[in-house]
C-alpha positions in Angstrom: 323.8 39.9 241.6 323.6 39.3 238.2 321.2 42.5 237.7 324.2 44.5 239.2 326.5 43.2 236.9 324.2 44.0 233.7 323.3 47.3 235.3 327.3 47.9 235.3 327.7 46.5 231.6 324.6 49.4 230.5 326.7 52.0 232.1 330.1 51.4 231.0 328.8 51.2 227.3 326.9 53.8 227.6 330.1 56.3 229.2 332.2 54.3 226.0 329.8 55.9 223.5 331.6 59.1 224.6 334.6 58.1 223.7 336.0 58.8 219.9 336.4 54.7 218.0 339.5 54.4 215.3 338.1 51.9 213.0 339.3 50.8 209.8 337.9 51.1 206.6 339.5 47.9 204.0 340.5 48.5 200.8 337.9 46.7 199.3 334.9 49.4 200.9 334.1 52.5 201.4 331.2 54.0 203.7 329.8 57.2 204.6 329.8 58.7 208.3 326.5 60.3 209.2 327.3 63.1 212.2 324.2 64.2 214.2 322.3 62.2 211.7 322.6 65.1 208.6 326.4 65.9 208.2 327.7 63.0 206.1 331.5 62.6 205.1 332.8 59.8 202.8 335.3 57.4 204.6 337.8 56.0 202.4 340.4 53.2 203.0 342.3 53.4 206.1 341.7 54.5 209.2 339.0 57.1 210.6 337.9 58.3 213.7 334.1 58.6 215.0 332.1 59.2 218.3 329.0 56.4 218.4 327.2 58.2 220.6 326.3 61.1 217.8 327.8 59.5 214.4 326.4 56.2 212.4 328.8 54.2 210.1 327.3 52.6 206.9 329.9 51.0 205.0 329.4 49.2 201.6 331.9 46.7 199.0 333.0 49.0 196.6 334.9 46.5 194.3 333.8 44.7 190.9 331.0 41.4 191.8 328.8 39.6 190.3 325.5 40.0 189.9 323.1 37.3 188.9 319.7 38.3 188.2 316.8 36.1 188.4 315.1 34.8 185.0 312.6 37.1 183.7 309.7 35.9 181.8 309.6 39.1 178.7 307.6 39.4 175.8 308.8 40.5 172.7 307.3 42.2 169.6 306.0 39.5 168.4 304.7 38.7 171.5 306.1 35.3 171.8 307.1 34.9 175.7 310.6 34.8 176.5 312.5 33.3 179.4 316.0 35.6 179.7 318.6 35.6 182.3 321.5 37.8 183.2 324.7 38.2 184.8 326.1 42.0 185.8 329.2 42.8 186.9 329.3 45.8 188.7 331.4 48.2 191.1 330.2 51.3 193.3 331.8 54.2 191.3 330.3 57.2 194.2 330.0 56.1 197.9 328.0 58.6 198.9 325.4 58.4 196.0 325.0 54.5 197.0 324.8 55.3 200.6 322.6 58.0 200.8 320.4 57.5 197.9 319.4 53.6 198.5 319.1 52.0 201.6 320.4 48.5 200.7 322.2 49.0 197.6 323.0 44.9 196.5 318.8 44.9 196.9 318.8 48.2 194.4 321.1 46.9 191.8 318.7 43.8 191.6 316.0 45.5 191.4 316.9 48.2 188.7 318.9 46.2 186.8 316.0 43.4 186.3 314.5 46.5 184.4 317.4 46.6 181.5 316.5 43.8 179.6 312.9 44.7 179.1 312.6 47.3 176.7 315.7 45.9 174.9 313.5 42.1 174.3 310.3 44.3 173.9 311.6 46.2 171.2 312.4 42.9 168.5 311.3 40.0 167.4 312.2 36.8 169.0 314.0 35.8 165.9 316.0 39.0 165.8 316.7 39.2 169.7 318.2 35.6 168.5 320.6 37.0 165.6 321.6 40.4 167.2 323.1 38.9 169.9 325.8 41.1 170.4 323.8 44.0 169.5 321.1 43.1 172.3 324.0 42.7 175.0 325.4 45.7 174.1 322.0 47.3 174.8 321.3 45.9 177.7 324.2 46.5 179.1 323.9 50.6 178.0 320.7 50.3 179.4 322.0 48.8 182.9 324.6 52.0 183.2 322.0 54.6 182.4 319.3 52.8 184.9 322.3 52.9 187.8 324.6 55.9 187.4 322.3 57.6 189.6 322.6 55.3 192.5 326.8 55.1 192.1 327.0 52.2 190.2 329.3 51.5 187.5 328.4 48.4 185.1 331.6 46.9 184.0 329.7 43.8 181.6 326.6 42.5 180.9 325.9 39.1 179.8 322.8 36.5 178.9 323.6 33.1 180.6 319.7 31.7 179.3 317.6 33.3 176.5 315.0 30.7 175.3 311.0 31.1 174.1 308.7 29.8 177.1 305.3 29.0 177.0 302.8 30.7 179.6 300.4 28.6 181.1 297.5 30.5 183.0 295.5 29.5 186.1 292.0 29.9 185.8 292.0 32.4 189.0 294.0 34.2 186.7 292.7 38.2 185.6 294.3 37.3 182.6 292.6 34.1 181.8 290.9 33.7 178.3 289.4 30.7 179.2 291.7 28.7 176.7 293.6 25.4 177.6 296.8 27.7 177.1 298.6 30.8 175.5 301.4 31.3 173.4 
């Protein structure tokens, strides 16, 4: 009986496939509608209309969040190891950009924004990373736009919640090993 009843289920979503959807699209996303898996239209806020059976639905945040990186272990000019973290705030600026051109994009504004900070630290002294403060957010944070713009992402502010010098301590497994108690 009950593989009559499942049997009925399969078939009535399957005929409802068919069938146009209205769904709604909040204020606070956006999305893209792939038809026949190549057209793609940008859905806005409000209502559209779609046919499952031959159309996919992605839909994404589009408003300003947070973005807390991970703490990066950098080295700087004068190669003195530095432990830096950072906090983005971002917003998807072109829906079809972050759709089409990532597949998760939260996972590819990690990922690519991790990359600012680096030749920003690289480029100074530990010292001077220390007294240009503003300077080295200011880079950073030029650094983030230019990195994302061509996934639709729009960095609204950068900022450095930890910048400190770290030691590194090496396992003797290590490639990088020099056979010394430690490095600095």
């Amino acid at each position: 009986m009950n593989e009559a009843f499942a049997f009925i289920h399969e078939f009535v979503t399957w005929v409802a496939s068919f069938i146009p959807h209205v769904g709604i699209c909040p204020t606070t996303h956006g999305g893209v509608r792939f038809r026949r898996g190549k057209i793609v239209k940008v859905i806005k806020p409000g209502l559209y209309v779609w046919i499952p059976v031959c159309t996919e639905i992605k839909m994404i945040t589009v408003v300003a969040k947070p973005i807390d990186l991970p703490s990066q272990a950098l080295t700087s000019q004068d190669m003195k190891s530095i432990a830096v973290s950072i906090t983005l705030t971002a917003e998807i600026e072109d829906v079809f950009k972050a759709c089409t051109e990532t597949e998760d994009v939260n996972n590819t504004i990690m990922d690519i924004a991790a990359c600012a900070a680096t030749p920003v630290i690289y480029k100074r002294e530990f010292e001077n990373t220390l007294k240009e403060y503003t300077k080295v957010l200011r880079e950073i944070l030029e650094e983030a736009r230019k990195l994302l713009k061509p996934y639709g992402v729009k960095v609204l502010k950068a900022g450095i919640t930890d910048i400190t010098q770290s030691k590194v301590y090496r396992h003797i497994g290590d490639p990088q090993y020099s056979g010394g108690e430690e490095e600095e």
